[in-house]
Every structure is written in structure tokens, then in C-alpha cells.
N, CA, C and O atoms as a GROMACS GRO file, in nm:
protein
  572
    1UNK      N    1   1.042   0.152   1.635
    1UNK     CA    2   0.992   0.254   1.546
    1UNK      C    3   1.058   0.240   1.409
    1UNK      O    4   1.179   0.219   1.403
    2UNK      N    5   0.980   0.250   1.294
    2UNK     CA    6   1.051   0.243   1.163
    2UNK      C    7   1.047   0.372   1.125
    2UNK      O    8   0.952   0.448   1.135
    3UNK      N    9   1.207   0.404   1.062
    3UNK     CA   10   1.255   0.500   1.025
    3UNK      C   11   1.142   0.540   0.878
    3UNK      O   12   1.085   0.458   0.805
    4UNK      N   13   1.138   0.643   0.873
    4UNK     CA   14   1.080   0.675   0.751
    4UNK      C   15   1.162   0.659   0.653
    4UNK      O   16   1.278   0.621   0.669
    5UNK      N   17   1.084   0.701   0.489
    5UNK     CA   18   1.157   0.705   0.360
    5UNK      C   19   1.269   0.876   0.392
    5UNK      O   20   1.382   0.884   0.342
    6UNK      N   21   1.231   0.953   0.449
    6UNK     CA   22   1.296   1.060   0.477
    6UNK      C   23   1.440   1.063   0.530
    6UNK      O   24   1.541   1.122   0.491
    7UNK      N   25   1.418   0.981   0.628
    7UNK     CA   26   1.550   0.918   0.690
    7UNK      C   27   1.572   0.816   0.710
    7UNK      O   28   1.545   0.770   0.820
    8UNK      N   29   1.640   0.725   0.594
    8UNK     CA   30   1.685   0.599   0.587
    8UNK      C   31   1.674   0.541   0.466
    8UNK      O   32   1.578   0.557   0.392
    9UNK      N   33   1.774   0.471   0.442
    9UNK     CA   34   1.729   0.440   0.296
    9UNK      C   35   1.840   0.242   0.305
    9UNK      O   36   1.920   0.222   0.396
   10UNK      N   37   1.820   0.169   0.230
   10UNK     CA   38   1.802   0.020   0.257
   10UNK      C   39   1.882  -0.030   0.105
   10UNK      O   40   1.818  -0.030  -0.001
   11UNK      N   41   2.021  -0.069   0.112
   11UNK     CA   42   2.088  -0.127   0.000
   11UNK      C   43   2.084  -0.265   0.004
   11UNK      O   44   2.128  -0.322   0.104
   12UNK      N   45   2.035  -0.333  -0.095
   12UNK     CA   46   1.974  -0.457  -0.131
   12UNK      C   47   2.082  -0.521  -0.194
   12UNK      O   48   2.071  -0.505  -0.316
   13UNK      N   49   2.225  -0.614  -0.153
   13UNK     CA   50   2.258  -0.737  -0.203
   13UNK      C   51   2.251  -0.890  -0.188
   13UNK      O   52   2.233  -0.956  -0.085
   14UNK      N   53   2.273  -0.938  -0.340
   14UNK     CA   54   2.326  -1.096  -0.319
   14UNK      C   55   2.480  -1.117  -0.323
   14UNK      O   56   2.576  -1.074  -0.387
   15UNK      N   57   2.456  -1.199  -0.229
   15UNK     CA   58   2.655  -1.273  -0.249
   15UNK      C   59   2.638  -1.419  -0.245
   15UNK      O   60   2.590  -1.481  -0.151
   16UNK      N   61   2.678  -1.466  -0.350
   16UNK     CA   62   2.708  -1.605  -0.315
   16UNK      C   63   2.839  -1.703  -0.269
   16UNK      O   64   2.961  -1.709  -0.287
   17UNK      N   65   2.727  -1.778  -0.193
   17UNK     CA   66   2.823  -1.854  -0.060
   17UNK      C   67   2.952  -1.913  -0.167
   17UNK      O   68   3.057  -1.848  -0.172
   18UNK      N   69   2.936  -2.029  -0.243
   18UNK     CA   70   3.042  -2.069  -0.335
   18UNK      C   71   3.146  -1.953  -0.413
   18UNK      O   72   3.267  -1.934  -0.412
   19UNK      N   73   3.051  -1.900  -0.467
   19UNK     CA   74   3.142  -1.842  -0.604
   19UNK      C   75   3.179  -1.702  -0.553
   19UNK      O   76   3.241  -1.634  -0.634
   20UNK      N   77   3.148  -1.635  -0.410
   20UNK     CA   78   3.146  -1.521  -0.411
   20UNK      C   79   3.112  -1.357  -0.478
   20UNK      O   80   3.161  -1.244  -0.481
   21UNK      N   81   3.002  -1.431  -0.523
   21UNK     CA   82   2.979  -1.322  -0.675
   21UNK      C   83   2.880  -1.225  -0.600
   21UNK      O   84   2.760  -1.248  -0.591
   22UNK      N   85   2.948  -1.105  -0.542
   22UNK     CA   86   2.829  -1.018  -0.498
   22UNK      C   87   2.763  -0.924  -0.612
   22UNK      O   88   2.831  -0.868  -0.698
   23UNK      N   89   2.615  -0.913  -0.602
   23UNK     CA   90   2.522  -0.818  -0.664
   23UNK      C   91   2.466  -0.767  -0.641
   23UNK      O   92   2.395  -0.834  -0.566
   24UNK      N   93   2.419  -0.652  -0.647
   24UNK     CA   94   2.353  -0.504  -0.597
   24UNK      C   95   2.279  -0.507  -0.646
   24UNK      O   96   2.300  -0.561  -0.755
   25UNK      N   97   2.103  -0.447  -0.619
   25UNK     CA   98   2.011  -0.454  -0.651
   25UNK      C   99   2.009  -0.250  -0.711
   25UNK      O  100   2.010  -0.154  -0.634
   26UNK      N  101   2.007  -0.246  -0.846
   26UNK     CA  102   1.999  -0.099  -0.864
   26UNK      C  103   1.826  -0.107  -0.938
   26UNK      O  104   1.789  -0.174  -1.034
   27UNK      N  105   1.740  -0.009  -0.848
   27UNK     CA  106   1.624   0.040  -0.880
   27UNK      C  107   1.584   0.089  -0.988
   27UNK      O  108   1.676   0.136  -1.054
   28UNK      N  109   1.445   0.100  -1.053
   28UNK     CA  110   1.424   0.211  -1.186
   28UNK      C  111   1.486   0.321  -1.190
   28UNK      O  112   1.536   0.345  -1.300
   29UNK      N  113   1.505   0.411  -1.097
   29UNK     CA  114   1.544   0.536  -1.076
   29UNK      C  115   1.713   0.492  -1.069
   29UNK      O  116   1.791   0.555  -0.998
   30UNK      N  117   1.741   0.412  -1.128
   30UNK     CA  118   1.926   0.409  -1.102
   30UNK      C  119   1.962   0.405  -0.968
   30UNK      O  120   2.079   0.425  -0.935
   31UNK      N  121   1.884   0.383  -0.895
   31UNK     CA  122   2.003   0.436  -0.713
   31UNK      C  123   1.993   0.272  -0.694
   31UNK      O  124   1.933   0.181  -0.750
   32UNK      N  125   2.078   0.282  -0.591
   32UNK     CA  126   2.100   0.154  -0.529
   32UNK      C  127   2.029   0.177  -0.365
   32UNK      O  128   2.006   0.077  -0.297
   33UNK      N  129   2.001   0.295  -0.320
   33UNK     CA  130   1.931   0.313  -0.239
   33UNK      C  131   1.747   0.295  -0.278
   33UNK      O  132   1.690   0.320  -0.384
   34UNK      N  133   1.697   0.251  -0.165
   34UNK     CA  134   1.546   0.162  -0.145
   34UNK      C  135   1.489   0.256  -0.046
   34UNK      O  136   1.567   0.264   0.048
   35UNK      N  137   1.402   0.317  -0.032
   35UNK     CA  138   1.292   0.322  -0.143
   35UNK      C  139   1.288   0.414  -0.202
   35UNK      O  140   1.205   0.430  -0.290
   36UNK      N  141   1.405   0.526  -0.160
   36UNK     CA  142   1.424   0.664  -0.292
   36UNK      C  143   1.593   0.686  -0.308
   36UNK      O  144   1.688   0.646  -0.241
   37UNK      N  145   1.581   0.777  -0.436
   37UNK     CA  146   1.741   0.780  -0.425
   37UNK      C  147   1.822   0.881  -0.307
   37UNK      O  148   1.744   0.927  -0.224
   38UNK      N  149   1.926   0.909  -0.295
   38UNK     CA  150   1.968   0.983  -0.210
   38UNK      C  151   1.955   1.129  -0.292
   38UNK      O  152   1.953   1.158  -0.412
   39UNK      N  153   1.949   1.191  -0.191
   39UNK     CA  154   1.972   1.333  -0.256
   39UNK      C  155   2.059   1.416  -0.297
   39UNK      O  156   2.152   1.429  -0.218
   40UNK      N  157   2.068   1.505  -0.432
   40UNK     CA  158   2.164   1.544  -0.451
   40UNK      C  159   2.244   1.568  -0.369
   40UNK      O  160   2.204   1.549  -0.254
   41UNK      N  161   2.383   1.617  -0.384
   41UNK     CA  162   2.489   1.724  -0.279
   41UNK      C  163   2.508   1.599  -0.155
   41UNK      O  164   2.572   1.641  -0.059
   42UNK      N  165   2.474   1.491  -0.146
   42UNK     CA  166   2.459   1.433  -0.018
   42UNK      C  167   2.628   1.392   0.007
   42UNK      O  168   2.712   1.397  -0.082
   43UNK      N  169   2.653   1.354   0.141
   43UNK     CA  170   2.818   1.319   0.135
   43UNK      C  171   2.778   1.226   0.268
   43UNK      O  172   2.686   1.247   0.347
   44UNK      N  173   2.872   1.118   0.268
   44UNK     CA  174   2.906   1.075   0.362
   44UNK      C  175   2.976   1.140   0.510
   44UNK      O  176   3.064   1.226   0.522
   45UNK      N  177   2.925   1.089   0.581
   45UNK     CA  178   2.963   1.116   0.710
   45UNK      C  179   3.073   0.970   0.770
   45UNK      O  180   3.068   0.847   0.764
   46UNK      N  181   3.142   1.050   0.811
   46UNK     CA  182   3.251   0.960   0.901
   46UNK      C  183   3.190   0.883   0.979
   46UNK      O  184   3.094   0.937   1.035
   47UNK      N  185   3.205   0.804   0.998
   47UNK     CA  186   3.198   0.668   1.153
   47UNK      C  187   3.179   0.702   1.259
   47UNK      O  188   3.280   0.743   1.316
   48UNK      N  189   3.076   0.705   1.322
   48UNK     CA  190   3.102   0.747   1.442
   48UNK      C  191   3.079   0.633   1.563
   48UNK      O  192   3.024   0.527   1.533
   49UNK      N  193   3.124   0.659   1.708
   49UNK     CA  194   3.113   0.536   1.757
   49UNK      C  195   2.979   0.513   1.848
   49UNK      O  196   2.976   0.462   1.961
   50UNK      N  197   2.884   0.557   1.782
   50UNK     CA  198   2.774   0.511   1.791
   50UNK      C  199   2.704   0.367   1.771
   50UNK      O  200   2.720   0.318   1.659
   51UNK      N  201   2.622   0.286   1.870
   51UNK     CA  202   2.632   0.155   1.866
   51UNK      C  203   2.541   0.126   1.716
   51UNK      O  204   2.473   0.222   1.680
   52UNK      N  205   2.539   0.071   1.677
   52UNK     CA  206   2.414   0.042   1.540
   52UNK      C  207   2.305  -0.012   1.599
   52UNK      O  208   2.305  -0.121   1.656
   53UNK      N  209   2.173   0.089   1.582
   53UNK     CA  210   2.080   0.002   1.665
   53UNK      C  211   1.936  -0.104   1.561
   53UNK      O  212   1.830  -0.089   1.501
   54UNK      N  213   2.041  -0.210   1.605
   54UNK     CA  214   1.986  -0.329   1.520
   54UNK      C  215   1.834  -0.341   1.528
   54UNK      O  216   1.773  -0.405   1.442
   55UNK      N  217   1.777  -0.289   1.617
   55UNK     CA  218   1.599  -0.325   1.570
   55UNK      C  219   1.587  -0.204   1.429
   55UNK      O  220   1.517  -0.231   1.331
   56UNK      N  221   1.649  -0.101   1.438
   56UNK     CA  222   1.597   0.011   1.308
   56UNK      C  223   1.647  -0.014   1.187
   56UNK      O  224   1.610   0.043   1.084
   57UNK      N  225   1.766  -0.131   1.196
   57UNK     CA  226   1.821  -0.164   1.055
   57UNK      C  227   1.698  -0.288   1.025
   57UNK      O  228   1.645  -0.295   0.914
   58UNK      N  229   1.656  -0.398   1.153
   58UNK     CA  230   1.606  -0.514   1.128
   58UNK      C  231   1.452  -0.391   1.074
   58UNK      O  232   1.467  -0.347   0.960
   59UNK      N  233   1.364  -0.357   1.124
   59UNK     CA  234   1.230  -0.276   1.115
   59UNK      C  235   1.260  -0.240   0.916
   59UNK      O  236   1.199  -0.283   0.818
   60UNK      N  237   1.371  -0.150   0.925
   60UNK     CA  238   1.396  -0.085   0.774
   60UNK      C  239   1.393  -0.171   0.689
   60UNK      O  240   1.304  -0.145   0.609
   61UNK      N  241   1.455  -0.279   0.661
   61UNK     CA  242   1.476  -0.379   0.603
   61UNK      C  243   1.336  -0.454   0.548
   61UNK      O  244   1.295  -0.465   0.433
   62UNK      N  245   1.273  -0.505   0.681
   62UNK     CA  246   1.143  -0.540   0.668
   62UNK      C  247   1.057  -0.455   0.562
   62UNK      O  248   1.014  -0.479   0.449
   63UNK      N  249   1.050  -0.324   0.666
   63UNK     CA  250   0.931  -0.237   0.577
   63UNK      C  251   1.003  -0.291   0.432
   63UNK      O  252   0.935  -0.384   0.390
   64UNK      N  253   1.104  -0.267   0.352
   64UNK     CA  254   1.147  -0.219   0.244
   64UNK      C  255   1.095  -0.364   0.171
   64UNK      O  256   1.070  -0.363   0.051
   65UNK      N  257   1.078  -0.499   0.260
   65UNK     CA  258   1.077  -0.604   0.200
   65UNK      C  259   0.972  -0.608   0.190
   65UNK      O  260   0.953  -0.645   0.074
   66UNK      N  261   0.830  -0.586   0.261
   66UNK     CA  262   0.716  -0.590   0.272
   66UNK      C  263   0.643  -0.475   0.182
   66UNK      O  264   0.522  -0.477   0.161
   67UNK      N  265   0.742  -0.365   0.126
   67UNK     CA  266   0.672  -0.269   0.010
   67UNK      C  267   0.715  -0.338  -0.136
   67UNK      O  268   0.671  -0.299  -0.244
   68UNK      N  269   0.806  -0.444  -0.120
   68UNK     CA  270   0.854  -0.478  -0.252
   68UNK      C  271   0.786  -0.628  -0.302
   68UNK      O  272   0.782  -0.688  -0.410
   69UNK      N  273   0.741  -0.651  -0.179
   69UNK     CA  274   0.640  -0.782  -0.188
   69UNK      C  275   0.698  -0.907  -0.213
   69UNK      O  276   0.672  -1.004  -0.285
   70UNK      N  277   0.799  -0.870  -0.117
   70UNK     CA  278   0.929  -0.996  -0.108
   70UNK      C  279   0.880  -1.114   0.021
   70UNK      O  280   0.804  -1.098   0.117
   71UNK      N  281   0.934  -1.200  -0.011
   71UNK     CA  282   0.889  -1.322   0.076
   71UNK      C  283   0.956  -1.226   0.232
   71UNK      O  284   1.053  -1.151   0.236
   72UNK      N  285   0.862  -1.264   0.341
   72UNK     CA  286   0.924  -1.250   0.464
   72UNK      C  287   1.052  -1.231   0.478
   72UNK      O  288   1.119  -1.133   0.511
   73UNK      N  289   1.091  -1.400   0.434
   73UNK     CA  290   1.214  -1.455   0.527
   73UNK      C  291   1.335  -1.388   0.445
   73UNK      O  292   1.436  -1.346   0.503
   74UNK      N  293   1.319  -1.381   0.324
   74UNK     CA  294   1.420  -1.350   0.202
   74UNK      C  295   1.516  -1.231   0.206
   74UNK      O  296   1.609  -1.208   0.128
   75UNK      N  297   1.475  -1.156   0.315
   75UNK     CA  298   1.599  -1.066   0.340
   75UNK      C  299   1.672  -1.065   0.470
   75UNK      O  300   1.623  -1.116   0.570
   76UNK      N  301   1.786  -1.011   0.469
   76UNK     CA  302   1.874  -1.061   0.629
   76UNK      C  303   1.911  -0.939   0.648
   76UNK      O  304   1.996  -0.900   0.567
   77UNK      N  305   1.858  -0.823   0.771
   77UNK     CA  306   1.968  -0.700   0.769
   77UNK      C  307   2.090  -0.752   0.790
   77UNK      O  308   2.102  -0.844   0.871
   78UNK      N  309   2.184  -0.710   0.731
   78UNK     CA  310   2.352  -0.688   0.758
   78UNK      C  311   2.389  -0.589   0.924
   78UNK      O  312   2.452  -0.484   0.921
   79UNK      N  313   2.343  -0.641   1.031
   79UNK     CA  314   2.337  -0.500   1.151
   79UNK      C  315   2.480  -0.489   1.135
   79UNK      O  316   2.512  -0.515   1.251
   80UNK      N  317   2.558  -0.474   1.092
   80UNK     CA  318   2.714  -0.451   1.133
   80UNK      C  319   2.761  -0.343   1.011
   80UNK      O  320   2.873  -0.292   0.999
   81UNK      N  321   2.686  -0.330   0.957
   81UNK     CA  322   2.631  -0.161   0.845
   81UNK      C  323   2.564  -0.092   0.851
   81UNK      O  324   2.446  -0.119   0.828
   82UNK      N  325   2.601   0.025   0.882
   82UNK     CA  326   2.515   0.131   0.924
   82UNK      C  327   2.556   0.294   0.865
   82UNK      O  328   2.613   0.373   0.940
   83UNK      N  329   2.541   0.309   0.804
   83UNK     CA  330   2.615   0.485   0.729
   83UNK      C  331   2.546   0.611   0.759
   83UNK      O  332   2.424   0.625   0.751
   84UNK      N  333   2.591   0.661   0.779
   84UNK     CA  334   2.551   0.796   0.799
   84UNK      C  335   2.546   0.871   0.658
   84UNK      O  336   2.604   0.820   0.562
   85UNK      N  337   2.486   0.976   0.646
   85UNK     CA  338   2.468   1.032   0.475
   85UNK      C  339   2.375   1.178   0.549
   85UNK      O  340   2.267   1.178   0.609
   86UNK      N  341   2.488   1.318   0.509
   86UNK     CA  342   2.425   1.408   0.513
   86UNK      C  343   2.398   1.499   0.418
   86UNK      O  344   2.489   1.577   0.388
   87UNK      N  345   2.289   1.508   0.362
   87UNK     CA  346   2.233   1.546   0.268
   87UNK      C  347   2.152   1.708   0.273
   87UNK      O  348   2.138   1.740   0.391
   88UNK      N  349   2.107   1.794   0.196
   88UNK     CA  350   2.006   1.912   0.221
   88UNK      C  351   1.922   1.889   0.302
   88UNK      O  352   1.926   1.975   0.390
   89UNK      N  353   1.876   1.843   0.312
   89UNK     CA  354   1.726   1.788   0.377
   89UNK      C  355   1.783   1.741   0.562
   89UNK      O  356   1.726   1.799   0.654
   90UNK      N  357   1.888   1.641   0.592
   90UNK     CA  358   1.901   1.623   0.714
   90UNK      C  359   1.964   1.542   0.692
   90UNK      O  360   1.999   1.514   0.577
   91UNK      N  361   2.009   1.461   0.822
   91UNK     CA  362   2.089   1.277   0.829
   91UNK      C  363   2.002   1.202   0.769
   91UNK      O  364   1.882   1.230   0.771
   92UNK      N  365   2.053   1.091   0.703
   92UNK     CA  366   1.976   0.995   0.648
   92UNK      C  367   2.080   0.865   0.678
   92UNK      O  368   2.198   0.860   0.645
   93UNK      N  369   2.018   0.779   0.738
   93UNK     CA  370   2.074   0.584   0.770
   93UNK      C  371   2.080   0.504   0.687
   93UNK      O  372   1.978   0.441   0.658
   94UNK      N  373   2.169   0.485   0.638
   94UNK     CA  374   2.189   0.391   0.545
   94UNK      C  375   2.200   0.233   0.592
   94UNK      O  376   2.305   0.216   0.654
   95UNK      N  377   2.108   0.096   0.576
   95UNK     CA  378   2.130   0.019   0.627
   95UNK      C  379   2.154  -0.089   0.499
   95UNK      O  380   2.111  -0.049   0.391
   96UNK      N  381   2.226  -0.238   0.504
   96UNK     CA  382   2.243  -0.329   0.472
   96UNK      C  383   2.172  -0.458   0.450
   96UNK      O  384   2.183  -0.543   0.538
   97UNK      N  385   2.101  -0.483   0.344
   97UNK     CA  386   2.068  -0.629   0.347
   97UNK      C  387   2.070  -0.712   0.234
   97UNK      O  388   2.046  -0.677   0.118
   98UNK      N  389   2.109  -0.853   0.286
   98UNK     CA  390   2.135  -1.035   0.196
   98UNK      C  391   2.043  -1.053   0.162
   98UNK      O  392   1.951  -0.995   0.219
   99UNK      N  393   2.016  -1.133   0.060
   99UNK     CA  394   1.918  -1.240  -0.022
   99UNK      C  395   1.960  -1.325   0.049
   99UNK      O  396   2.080  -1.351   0.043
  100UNK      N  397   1.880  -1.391   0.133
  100UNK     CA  398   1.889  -1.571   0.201
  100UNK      C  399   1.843  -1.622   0.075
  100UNK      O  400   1.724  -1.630   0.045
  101UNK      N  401   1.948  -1.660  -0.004
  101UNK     CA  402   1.886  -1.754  -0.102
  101UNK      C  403   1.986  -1.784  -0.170
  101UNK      O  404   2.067  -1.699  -0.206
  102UNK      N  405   1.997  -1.941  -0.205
  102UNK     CA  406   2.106  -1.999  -0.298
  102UNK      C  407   2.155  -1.958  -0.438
  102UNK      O  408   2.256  -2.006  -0.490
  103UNK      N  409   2.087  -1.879  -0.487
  103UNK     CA  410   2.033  -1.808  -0.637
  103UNK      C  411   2.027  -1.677  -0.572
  103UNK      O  412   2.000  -1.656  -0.454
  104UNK      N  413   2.061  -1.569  -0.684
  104UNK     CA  414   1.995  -1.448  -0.676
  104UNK      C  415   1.859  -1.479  -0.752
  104UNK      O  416   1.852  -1.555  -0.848
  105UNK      N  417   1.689  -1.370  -0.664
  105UNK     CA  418   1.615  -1.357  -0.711
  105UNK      C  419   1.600  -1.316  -0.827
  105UNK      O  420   1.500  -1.244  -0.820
  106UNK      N  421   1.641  -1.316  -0.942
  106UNK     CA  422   1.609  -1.272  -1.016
  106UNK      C  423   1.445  -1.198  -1.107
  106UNK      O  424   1.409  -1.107  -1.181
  107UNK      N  425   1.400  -1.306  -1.040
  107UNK     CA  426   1.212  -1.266  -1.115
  107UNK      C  427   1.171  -1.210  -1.032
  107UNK      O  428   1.096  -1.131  -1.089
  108UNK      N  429   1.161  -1.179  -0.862
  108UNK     CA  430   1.161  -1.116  -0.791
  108UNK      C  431   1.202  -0.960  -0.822
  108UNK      O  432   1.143  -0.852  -0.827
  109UNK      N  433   1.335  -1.011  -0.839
  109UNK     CA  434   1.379  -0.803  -0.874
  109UNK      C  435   1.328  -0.790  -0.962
  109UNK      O  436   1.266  -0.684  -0.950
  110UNK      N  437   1.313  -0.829  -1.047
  110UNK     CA  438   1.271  -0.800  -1.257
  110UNK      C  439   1.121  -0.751  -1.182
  110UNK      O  440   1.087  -0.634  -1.202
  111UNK      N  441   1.041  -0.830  -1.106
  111UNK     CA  442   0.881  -0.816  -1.115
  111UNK      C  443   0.897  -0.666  -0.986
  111UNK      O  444   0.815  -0.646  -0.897
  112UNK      N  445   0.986  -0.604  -1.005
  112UNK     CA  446   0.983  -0.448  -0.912
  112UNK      C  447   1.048  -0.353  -1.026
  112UNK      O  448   1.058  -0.234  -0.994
  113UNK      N  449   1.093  -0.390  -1.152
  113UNK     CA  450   1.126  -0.297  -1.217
  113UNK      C  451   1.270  -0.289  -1.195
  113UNK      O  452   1.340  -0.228  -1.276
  114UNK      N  453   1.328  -0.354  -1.074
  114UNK     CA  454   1.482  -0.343  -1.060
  114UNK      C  455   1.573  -0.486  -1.132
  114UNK      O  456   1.534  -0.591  -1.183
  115UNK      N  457   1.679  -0.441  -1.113
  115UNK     CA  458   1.825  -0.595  -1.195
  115UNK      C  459   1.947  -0.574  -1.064
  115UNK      O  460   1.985  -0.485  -0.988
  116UNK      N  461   1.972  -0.683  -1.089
  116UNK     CA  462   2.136  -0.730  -1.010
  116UNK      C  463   2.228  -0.703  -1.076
  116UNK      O  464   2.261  -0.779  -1.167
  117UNK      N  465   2.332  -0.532  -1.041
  117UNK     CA  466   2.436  -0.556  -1.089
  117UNK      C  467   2.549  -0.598  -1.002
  117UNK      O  468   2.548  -0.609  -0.880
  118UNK      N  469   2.652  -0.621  -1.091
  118UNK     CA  470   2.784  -0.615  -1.013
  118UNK      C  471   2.870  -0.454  -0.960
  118UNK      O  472   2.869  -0.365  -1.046
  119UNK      N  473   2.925  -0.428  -0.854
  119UNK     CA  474   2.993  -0.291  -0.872
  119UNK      C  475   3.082  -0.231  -0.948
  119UNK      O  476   3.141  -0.125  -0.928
  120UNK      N  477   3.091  -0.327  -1.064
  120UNK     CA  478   3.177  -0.237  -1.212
  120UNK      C  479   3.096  -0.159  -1.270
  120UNK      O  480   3.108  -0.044  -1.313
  121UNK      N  481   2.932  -0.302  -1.263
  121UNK     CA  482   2.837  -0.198  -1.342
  121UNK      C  483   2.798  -0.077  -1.295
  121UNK      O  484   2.786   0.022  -1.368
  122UNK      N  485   2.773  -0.078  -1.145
  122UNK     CA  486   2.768   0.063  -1.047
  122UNK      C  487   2.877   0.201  -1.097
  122UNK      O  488   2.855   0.307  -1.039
  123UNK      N  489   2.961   0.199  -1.175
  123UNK     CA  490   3.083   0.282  -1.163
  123UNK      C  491   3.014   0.455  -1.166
  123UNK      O  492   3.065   0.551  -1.108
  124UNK      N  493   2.913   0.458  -1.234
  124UNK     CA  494   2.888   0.581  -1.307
  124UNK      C  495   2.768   0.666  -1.195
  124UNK      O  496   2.711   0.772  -1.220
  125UNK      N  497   2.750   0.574  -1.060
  125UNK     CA  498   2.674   0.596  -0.971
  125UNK      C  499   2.754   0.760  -0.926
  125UNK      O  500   2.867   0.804  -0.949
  126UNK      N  501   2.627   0.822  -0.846
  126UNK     CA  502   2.742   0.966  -0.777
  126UNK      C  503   2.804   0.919  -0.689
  126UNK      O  504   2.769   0.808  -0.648
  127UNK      N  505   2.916   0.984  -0.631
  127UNK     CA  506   3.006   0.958  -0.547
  127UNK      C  507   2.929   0.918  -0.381
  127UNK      O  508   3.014   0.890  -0.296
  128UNK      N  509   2.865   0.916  -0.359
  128UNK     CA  510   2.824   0.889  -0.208
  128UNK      C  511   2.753   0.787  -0.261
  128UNK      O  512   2.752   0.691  -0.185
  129UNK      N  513   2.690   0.769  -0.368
  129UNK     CA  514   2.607   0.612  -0.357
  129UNK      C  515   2.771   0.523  -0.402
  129UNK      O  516   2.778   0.420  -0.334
  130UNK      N  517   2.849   0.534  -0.460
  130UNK     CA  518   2.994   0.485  -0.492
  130UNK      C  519   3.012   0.438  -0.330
  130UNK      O  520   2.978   0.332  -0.279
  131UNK      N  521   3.069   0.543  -0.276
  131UNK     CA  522   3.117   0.525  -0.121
  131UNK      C  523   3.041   0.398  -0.056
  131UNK      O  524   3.081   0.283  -0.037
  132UNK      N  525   2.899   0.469  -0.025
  132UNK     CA  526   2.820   0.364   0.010
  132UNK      C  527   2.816   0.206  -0.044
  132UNK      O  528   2.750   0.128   0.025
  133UNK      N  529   2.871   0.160  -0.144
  133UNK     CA  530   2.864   0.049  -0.171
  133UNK      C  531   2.996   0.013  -0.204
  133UNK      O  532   2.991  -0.102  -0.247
  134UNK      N  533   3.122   0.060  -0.206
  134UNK     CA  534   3.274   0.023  -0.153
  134UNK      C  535   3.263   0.003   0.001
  134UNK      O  536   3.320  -0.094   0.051
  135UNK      N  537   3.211   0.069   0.059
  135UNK     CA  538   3.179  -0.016   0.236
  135UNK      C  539   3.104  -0.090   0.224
  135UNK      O  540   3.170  -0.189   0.252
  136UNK      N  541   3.019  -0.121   0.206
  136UNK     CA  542   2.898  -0.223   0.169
  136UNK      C  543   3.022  -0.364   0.147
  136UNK      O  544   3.037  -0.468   0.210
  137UNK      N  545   3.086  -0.312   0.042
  137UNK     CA  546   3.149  -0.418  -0.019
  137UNK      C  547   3.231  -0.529   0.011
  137UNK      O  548   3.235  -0.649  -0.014
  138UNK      N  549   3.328  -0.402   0.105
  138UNK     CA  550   3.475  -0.427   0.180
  138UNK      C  551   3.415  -0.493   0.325
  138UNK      O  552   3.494  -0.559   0.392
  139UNK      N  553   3.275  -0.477   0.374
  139UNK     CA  554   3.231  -0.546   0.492
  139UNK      C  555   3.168  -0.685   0.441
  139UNK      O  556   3.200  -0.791   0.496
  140UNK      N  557   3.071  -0.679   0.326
  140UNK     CA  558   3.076  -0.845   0.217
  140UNK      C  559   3.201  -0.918   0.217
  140UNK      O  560   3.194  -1.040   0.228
  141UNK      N  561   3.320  -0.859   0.206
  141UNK     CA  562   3.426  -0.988   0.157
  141UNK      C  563   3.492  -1.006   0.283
  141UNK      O  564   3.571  -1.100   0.295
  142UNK      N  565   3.467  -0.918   0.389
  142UNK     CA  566   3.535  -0.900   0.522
  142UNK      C  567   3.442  -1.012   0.641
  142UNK      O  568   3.485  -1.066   0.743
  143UNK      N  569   3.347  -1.017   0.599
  143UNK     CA  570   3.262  -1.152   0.654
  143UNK      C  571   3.264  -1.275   0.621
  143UNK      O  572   3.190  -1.355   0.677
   0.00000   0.00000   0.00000
């Protein structure tokens, strides 16, 4: 079953294999969350030891790649990221995914209205999209 836009939302990086240069895909709307931003007031939720269930990160991922009109193969969920985010509205899943690709897409993101930053450029993000992509991050250099 694919999670809806309601609950779940899909953070888009590149890292490269050589140089280690990770980049975040931030949307028109500024979020780094796909396919809407998070909602105000939202906060992270602690860890829980709940297993990550890898078909709803692999399904999320897809949909998000298949609304952005990205090649198939070109995205990789990250299953070993999974966030919790509780917001007004309810829980929302935060899942993880790579650019399989030697290059960041660049004309790809440009032709969605989005750019690749780095997380310096992220700084001014709200604090739970912050959070969300310091774990994001610390599990990138931890792989």
C-alpha cells in the first residue's frame, strides 16, 4: 500500500561515491520534504523500535519518482531511514532516498522547479526539517 501525501513525505539526496559531497534536493516551496512541506508546529518523534517497513519506504519513493518524472531506476530508498514527525494533522513517515548516478541530476531537478543544496545551504530550514536532515546526514556518512 502507498502511503499517501498526508502521511509521508520522501527526502531526496545525492552523495558522491569519490568526493563525498552530499546534496539535498530543496523543492519550490523551500522544504526538503516531497511532495509537500511538513507542517507547521511539527516535531520530531523519538525512535522507536519499530522495524522499518521497507516495501512503504521502497512504494513512497517510487510514487515520488514517478510524480517527478524521474527515470525508474534513478532513485534508491535508503530503508535504514525512517522518521517519525508529529505534526497537527497526525504522524507523518519520513523516508530516505539516493540518486544512483555518478553526477548529481542536475537538469532533472532544474526541469521540477527544484536545485541541489548542500546542508549549510539548508541552515534557515525550521527546526524539524533541520533535524530531519542532520539524521539523514549522520546515516549518509555512517554508510
Amino acid at each position: 500500500m502507498i502511503e499517501s501525501a498526508t502521511n509521508s513525505r520522501v527526502i531526496l539526496y545525492y552523495n558522491g561515491a569519490i568526493s563525498a559531497l552530499t546534496l539535498f534536493v530543496q523543492h519550490p516551496d523551500a522544504s526538503v520534504c516531497t511532495p509537500t512541506p511538513l507542517p507547521a508546529l511539527s516535531e520530531i518523534l523519538e525512535a522507536d523500535a519499530e522495524d522499518i517497513d521497507t516495501t512503504a519506504a521502497i512504494n513512497s519513493v517510487s510514487a515520488i519518482s514517478k510524480a517527478m518524472g524521474l527515470p525508474a531506476d534513478l532513485l534508491q530508498a535508503h530503508v535504514d531511514y525512517r522518521e517519525r514527525v508529529d505534526t497537527p494533522d497526525g504522524v507523518i513517515t519520513v523516508y530516505l532516498a539516493s540518486f544512483k548516478a555518478l553526477d548529481p541530476p542536475h537538469q532533472l531537478i532544474a526541469d521540477n522547479g527544484c536545485k541541489f543544496r548542500t546542508l549549510t545551504e539548508l541552515r534557515n530550514r525550521p527546526p524539524a526539517e533541520m533535524e530531519l536532515l542532520r539524521r539523514a546526514y549522520v546515516l549518509v556518512m555512517e554508510s
